[in-house]
N, C-alpha and C positions, 0 to 999 in steps of 0.2 A: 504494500500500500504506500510505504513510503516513500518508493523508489519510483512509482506512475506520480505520484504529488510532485517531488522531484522532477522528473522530464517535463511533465507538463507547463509548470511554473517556469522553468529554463527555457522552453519554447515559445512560453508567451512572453517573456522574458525578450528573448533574442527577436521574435517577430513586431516589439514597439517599439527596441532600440533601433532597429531597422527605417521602421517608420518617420521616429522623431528624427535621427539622423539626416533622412533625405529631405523632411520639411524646412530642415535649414536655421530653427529655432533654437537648435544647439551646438554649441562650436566643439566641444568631447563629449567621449564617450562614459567621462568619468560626472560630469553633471546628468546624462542621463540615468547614470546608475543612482545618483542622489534622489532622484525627483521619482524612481522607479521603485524608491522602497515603500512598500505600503505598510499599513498600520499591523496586516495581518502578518506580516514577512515581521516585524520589530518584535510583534508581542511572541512569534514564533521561537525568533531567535532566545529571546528574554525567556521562555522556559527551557529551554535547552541549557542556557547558564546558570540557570539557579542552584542548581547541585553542587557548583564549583563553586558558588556565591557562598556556599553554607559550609565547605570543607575552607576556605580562605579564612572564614569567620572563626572556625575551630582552628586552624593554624595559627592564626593573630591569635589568640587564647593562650596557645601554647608557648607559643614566643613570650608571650607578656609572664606566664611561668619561670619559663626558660631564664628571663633577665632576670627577674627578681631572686631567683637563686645565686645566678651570676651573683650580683649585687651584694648577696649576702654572706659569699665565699670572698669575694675580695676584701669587704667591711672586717670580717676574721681573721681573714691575712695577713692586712694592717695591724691588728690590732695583736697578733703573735710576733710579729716584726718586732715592733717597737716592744712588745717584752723581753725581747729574746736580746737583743740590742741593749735596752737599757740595765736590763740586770747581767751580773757578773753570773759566770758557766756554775760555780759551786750554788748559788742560789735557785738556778733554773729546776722547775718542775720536770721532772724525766718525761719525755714523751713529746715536748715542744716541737721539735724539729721534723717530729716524725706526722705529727698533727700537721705541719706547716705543709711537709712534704705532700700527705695527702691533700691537701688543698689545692694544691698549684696542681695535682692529677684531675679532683673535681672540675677545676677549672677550664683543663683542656678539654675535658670532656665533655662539660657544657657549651664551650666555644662551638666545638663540634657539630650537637645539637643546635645550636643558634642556628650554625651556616646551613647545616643541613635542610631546617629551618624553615630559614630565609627563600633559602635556592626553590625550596616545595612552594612555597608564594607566590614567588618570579613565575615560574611553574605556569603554575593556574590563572592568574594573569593574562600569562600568553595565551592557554585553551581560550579565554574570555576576548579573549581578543581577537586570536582567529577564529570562532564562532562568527563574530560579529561581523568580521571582515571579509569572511570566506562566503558567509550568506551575500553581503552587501553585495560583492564584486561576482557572484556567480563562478567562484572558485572551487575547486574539489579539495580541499584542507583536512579532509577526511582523516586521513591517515595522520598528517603530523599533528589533529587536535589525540588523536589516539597515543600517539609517541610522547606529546607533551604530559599527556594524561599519567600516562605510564609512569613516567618522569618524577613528575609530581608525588605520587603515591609512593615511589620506592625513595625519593628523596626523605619525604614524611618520615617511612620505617628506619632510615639508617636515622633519622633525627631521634625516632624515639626509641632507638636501640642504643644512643650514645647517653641518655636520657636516663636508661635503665640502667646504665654500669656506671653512669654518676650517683644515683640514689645506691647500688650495693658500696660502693666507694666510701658515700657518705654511713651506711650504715653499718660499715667495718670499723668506721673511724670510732664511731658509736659504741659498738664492743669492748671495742677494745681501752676506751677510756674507761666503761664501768668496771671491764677485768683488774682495770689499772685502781681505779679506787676502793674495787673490793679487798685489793692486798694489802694497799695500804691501809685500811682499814683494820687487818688484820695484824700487821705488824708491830 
């Protein structure tokens, strides 16, 4: 069914441009494609996007996650720096370095997740775009809205796969402090 709506619409399509052309009323081919979008081609295109409207939304979520963790390992960073700096090594808490250590691991690993990200955005983006533009122009984009698709999606996975080995990272760190206060505790 989609593919007679398809032809069809490209034929009526090609048999106006034709028309307008020879009336003289139009100097390109690119003002007729403007004046040839109708209301039903815009709102068509407009649900074919909204899927990716709503996976962009969940992305921008993610991200806004993503930074605020960021945000929150370098805030720590700092703030073991300048302990680790200001006090002499005999005073230092055992495990400072190693805490710091993990940190700057979390951090690459959120980076990662950022770009990853990011790139799944850019991503979807371009699908939205060439939807829009492959309808407009009477382009077959088929295939690269599918590639960009693709893209997008496994960009996502490696995001939230770099995501999930910063939370075990961060939850190591976690262990391993309470192991660390339970002995001293004991001692």
């Amino acid at each position: 069914m989609s593919e007679i709506y398809q032809v069809n619409r490209a034929s009526h399509h090609h048999e106006n441009t034709g028309r307008l052309l020879e009336s003289g009323q139009f100097n390109s081919l690119w003002e007729i494609t403007l004046i040839s979008l109708q209301l039903g081609d815009v709102g068509h295109i407009i649900q074919l996007a909204i899927a990716p409207v709503f996976l962009l939304a969940g992305v921008g979520t993610t991200l806004m996650v993503l930074t605020n963790r960021l945000a929150r390992i370098i805030d720590r960073s700092r703030a073991l720096e300048d302990l680790i700096q200001n006090n002499n090594s005999a005073k230092q808490k055992p495990g400072l370095r190693q805490e710091l250590h993990e940190l700057y691991e979390r951090a690459h690993l959120i980076n990662r997740a950022i770009t990853l990200g990011t790139s799944c955005g850019l991503l979807i983006c371009l699908v939205i775009a060439s939807l829009f533009l492959g309808d407009a122009m009477g382009l077959g984009l088929d295939k690269l809205i599918a590639a960009l698709f693709v893209g997008s999606i496994l960009s996502l996975v490696g995001s939230y796969g770099f995501f999930l080995r910063e939370i075990f990272v961060a939850t190591k760190t976690l262990t391993r402090q309470r192991q660390f206060g339970s002995e001293k505790e004991r001692s």
